[in-house]
C-alpha positions as protocol buffer text, in pm:
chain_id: "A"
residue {
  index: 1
  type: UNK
  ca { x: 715 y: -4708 z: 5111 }
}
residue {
  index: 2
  type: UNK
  ca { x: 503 y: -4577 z: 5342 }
}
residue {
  index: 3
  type: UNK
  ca { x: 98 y: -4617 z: 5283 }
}
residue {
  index: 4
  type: UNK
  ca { x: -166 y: -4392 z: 5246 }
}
residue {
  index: 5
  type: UNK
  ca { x: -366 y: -4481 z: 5598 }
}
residue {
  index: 6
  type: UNK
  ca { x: 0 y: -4422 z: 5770 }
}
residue {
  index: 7
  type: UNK
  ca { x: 121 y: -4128 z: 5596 }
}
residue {
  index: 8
  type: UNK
  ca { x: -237 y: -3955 z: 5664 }
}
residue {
  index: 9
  type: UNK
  ca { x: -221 y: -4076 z: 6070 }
}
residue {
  index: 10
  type: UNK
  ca { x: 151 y: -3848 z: 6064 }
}
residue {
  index: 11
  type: UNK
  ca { x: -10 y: -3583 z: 5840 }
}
residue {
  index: 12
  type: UNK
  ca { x: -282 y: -3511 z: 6112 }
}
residue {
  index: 13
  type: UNK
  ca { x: -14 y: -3539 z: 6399 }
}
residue {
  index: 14
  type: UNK
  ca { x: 182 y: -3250 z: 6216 }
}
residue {
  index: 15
  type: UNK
  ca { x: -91 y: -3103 z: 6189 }
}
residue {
  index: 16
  type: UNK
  ca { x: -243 y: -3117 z: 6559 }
}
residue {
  index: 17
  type: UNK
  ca { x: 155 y: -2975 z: 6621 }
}
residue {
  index: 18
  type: UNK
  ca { x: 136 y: -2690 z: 6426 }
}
residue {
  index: 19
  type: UNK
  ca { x: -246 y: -2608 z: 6551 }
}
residue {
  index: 20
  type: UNK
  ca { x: -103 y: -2597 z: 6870 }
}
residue {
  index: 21
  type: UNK
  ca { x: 216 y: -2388 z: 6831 }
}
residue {
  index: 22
  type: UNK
  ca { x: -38 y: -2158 z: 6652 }
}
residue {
  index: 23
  type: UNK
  ca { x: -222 y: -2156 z: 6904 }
}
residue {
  index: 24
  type: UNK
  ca { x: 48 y: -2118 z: 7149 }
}
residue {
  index: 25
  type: UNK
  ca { x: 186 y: -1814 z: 6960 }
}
residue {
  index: 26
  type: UNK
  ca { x: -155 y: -1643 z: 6954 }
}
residue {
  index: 27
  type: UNK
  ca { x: -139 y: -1667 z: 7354 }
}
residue {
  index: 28
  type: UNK
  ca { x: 162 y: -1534 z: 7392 }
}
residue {
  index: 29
  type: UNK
  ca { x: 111 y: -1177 z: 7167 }
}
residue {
  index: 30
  type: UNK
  ca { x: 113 y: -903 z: 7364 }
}
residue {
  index: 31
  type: UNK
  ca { x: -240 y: -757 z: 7217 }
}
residue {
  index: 32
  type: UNK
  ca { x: -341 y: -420 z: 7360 }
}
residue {
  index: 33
  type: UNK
  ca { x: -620 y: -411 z: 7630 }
}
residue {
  index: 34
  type: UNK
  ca { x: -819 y: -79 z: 7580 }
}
residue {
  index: 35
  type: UNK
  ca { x: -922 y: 97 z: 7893 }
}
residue {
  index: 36
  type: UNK
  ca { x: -1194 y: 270 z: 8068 }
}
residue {
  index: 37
  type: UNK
  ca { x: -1067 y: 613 z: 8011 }
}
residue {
  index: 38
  type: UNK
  ca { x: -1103 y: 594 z: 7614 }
}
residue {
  index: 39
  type: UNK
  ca { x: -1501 y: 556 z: 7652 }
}
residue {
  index: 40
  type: UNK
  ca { x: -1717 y: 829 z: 7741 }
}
residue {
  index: 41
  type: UNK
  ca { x: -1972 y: 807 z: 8022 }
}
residue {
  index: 42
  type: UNK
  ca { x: -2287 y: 731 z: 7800 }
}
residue {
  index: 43
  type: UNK
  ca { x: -2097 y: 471 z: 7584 }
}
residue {
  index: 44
  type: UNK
  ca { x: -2215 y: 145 z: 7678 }
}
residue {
  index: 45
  type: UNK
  ca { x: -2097 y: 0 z: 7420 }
}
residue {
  index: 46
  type: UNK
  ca { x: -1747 y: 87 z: 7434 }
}
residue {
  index: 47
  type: UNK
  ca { x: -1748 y: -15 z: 7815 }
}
residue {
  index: 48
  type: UNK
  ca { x: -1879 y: -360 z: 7691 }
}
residue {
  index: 49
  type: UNK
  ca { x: -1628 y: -418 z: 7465 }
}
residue {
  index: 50
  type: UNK
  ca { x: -1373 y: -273 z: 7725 }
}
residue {
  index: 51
  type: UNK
  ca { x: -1513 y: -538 z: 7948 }
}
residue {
  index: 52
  type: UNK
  ca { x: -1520 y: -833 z: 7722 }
}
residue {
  index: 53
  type: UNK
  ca { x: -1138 y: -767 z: 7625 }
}
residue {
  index: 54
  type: UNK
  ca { x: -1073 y: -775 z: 7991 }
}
residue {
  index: 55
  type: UNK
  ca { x: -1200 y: -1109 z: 8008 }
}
residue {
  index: 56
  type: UNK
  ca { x: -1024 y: -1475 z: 7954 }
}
residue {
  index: 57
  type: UNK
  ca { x: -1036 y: -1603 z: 7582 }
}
residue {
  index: 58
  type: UNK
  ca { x: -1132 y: -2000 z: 7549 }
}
residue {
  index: 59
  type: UNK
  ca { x: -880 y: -2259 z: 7569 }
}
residue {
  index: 60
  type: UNK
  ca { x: -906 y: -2387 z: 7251 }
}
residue {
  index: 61
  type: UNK
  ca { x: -653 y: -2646 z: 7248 }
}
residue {
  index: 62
  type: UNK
  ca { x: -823 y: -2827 z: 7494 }
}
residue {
  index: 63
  type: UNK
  ca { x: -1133 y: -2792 z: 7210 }
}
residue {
  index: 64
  type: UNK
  ca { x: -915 y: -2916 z: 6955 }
}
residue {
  index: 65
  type: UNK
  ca { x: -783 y: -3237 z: 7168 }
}
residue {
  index: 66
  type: UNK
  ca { x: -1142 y: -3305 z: 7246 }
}
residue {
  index: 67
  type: UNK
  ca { x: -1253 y: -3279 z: 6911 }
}
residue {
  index: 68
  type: UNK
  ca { x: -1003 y: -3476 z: 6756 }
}
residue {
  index: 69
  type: UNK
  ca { x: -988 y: -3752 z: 7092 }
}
residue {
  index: 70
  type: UNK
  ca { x: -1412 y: -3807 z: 6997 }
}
residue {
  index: 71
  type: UNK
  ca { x: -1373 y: -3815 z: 6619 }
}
residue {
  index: 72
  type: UNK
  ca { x: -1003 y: -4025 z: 6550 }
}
residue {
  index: 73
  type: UNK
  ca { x: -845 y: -4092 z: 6888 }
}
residue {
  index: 74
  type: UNK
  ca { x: -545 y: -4271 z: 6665 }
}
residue {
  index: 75
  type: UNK
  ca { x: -447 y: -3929 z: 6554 }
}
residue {
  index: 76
  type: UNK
  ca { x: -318 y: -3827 z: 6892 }
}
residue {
  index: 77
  type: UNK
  ca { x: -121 y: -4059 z: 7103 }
}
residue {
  index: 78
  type: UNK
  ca { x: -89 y: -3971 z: 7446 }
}
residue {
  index: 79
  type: UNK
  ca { x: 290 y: -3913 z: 7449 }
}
residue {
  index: 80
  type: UNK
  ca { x: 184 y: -3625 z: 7188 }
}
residue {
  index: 81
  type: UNK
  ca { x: -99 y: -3451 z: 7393 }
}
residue {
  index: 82
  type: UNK
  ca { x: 175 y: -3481 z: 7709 }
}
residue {
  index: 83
  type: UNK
  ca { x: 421 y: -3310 z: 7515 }
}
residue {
  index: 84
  type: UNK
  ca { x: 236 y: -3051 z: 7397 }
}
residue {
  index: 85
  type: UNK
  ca { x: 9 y: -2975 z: 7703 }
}
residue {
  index: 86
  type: UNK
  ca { x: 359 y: -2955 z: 7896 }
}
residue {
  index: 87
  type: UNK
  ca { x: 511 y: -2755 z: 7650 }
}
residue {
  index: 88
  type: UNK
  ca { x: 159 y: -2466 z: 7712 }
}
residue {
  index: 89
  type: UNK
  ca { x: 264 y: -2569 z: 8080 }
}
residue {
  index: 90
  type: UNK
  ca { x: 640 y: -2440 z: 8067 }
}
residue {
  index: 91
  type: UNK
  ca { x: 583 y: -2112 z: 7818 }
}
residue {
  index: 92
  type: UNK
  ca { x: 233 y: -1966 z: 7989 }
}
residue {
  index: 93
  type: UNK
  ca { x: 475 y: -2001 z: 8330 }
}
residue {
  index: 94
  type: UNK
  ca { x: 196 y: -2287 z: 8473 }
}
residue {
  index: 95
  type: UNK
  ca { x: 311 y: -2519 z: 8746 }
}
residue {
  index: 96
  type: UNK
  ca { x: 454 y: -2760 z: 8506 }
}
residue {
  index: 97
  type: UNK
  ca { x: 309 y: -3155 z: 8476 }
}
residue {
  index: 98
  type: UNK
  ca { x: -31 y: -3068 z: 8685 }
}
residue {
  index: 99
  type: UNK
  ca { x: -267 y: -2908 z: 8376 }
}
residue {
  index: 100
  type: UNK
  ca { x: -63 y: -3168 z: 8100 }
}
residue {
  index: 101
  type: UNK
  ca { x: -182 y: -3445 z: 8381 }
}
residue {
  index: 102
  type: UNK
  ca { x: -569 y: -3311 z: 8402 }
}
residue {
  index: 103
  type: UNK
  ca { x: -531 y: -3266 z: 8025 }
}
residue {
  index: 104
  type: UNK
  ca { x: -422 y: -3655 z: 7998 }
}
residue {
  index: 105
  type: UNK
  ca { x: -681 y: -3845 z: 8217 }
}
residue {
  index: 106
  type: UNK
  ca { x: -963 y: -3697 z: 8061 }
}
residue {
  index: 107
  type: UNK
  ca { x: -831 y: -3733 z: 7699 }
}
residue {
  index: 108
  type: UNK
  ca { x: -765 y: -4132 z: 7816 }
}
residue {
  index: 109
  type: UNK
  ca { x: -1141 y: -4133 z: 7976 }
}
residue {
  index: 110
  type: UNK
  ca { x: -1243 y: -4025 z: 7610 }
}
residue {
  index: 111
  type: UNK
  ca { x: -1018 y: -4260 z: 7436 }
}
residue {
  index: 112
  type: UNK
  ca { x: -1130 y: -4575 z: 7669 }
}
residue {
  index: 113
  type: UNK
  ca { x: -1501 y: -4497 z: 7559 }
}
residue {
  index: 114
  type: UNK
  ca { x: -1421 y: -4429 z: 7217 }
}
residue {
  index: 115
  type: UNK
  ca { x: -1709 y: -4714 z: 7090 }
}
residue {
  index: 116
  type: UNK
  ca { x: -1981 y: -4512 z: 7316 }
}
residue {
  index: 117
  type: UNK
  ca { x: -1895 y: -4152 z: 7206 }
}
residue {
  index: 118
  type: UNK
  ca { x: -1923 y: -4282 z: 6847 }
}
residue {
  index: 119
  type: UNK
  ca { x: -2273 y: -4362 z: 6884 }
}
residue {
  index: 120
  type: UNK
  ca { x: -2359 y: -4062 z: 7080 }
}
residue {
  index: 121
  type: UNK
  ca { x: -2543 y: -3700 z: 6912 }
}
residue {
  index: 122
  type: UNK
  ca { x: -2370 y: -3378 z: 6924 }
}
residue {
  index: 123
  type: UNK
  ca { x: -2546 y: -3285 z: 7216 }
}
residue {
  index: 124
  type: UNK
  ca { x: -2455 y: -3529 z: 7434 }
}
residue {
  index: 125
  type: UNK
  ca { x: -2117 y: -3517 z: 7324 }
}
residue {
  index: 126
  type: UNK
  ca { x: -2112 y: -3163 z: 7389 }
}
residue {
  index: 127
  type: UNK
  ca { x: -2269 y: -3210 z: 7727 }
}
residue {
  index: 128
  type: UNK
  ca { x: -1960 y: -3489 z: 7781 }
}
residue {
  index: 129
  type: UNK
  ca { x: -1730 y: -3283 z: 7732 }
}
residue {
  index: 130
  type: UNK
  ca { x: -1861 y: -2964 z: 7916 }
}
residue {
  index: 131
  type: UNK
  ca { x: -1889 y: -3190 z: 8203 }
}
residue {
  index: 132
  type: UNK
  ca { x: -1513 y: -3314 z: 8183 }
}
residue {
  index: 133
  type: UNK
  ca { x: -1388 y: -2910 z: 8112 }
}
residue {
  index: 134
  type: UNK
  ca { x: -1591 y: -2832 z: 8456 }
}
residue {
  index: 135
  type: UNK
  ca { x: -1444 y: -3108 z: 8620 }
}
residue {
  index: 136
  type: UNK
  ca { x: -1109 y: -3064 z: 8536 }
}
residue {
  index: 137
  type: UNK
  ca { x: -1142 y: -2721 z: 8640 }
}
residue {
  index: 138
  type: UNK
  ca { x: -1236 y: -2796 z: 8988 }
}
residue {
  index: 139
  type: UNK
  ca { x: -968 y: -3080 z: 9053 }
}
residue {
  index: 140
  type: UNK
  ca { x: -717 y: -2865 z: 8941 }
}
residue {
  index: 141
  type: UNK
  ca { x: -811 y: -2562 z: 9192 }
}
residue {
  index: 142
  type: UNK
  ca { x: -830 y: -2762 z: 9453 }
}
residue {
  index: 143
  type: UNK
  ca { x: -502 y: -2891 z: 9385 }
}
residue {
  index: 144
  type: UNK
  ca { x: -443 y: -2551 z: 9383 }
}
residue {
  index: 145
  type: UNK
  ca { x: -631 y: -2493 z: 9725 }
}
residue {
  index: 146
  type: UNK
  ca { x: -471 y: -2782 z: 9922 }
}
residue {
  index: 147
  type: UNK
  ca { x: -94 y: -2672 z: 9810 }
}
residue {
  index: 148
  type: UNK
  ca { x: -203 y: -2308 z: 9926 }
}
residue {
  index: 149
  type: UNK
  ca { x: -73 y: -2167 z: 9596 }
}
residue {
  index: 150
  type: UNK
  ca { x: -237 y: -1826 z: 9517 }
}
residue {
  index: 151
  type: UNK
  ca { x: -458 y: -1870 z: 9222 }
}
residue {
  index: 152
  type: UNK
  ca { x: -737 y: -1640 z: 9001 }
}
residue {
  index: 153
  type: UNK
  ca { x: -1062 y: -1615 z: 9135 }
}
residue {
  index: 154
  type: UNK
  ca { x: -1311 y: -1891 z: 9057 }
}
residue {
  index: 155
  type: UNK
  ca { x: -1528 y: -1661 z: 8861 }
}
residue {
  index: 156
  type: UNK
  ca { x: -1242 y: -1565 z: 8582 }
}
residue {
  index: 157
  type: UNK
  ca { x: -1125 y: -1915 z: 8536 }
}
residue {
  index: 158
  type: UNK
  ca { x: -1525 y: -2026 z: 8556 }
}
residue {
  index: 159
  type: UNK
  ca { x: -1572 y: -1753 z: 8258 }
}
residue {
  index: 160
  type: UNK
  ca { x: -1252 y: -1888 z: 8077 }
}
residue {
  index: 161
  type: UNK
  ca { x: -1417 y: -2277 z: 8134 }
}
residue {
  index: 162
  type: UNK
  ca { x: -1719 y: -2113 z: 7946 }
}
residue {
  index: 163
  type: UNK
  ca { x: -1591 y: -1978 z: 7667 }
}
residue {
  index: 164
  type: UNK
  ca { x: -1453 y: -2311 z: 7575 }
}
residue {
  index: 165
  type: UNK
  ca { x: -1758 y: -2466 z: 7630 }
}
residue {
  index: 166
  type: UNK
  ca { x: -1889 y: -2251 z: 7428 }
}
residue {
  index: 167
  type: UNK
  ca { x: -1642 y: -2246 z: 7140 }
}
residue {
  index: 168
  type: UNK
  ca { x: -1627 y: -2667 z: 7157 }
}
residue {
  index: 169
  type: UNK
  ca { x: -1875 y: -2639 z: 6881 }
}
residue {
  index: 170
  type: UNK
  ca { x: -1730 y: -2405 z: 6643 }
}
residue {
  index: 171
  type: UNK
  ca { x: -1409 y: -2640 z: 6706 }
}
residue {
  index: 172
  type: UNK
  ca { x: -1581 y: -2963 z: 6628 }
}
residue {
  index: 173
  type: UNK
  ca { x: -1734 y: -2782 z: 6273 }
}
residue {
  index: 174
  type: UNK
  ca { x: -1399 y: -2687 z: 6157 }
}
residue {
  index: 175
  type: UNK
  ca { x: -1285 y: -3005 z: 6204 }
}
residue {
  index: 176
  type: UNK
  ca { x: -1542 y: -3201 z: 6033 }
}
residue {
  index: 177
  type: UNK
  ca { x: -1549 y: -2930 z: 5742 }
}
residue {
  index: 178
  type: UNK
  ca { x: -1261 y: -2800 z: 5703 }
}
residue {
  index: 179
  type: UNK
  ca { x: -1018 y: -3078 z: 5801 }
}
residue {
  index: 180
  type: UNK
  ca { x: -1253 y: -3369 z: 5705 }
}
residue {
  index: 181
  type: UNK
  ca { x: -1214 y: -3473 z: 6102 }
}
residue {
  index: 182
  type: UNK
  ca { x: -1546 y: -3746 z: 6123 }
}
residue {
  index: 183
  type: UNK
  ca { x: -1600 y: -3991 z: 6346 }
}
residue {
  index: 184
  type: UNK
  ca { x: -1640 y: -4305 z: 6181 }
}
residue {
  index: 185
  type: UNK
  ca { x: -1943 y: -4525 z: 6131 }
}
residue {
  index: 186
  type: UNK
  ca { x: -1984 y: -4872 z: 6276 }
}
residue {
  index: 187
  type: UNK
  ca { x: -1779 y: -5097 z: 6112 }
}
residue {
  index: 188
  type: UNK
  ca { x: -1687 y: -4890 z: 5858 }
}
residue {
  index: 189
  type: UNK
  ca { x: -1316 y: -5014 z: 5685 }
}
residue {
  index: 190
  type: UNK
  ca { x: -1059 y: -4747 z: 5536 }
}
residue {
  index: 191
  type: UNK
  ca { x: -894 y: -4784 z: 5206 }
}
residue {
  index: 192
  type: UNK
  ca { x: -729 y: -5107 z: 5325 }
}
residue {
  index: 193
  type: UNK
  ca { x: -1022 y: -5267 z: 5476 }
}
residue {
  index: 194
  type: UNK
  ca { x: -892 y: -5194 z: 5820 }
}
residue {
  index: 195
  type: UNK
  ca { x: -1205 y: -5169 z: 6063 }
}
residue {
  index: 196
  type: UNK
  ca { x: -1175 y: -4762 z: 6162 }
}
């Protein structure tokens, strides 16, 4: 029989899985980009919305693998966030192993200071965590640079590093409220007075 605390660790793994095939899927529809020609000259508007369609969307699995890595890091082993990561690699046609591997080391620099980020604000966290996105973004262009494989420019991936940034907060609220995601206190014990 399997217990509650164990049966609730493979729930959220499932559930990480399906987020990210989700996720995955929503990537990969072919939505329609409207163009310039459809707006007249004094609509401003419609050129602004033109222009924001244009632009890259968040990653938001990298939100949700944050999220999760500073609230239960137990939830996602690193074999999991590997799989998955490489999985994004192989279908969005990315040279496969090099993102999953960025992806990896900073989920494991989370994980190794999992006592410190519990103690830590929102803020801070968020700061964290913009700091790693920026970071990773920068080693992996210049991996980029030094292979001399053609790339976007900076400032498109910069915007798409923003509006994760950005969106790492509406991630982390869904998680707390809507999947009950929390980081847990000091010393605090779960149903089986297992320190959390």
């Amino acid at each position: 029989m399997v217990d509650g605390a164990t049966r609730e660790v493979w729930l959220h793994r499932a559930l990480f899985v399906a987020i990210a095939l989700i996720l995955l899927f929503w990537r990969l529809l072919p939505l329609p980009i409207p163009g310039l020609s459809q707006c007249g000259e004094a609509d401003g508007w419609c050129r602004f919305t033109v222009w924001l369609a244009r632009m890259p969307g968040p990653d938001f699995l990298l939100c949700v693998i944050f999220a999760w890595m500073m609230r239960r890091p137990d939830y996602l082993p690193a074999l999991l966030i590997a799989a998955v990561v490489l999985l994004e690699d192989m279908i969005l046609m990315r040279p496969p192993g090099l993102w999953t591997a960025l992806v990896l080391i900073a989920s494991e620099f989370v994980r190794g200071r999992v006592a410190l980020t519990r103690e830590l604000n929102f803020g801070v966290e968020w700061l964290l965590v913009a700091g790693l996105m920026l970071a990773m973004l920068v080693v992996y262009r210049l991996a980029f640079a030094m292979l001399l494989v053609p790339q976007p420019g900076f400032g498109f991936a910069m915007v798409q590093v923003a509006w994760s940034i950005l969106c790492y907060p509406v991630v982390v609220f869904l998680s707390r409220y809507a999947l009950d995601l929390h980081k847990p206190a000091m010393g605090e014990i779960d149903d089986y007075g297992r320190r959390m």
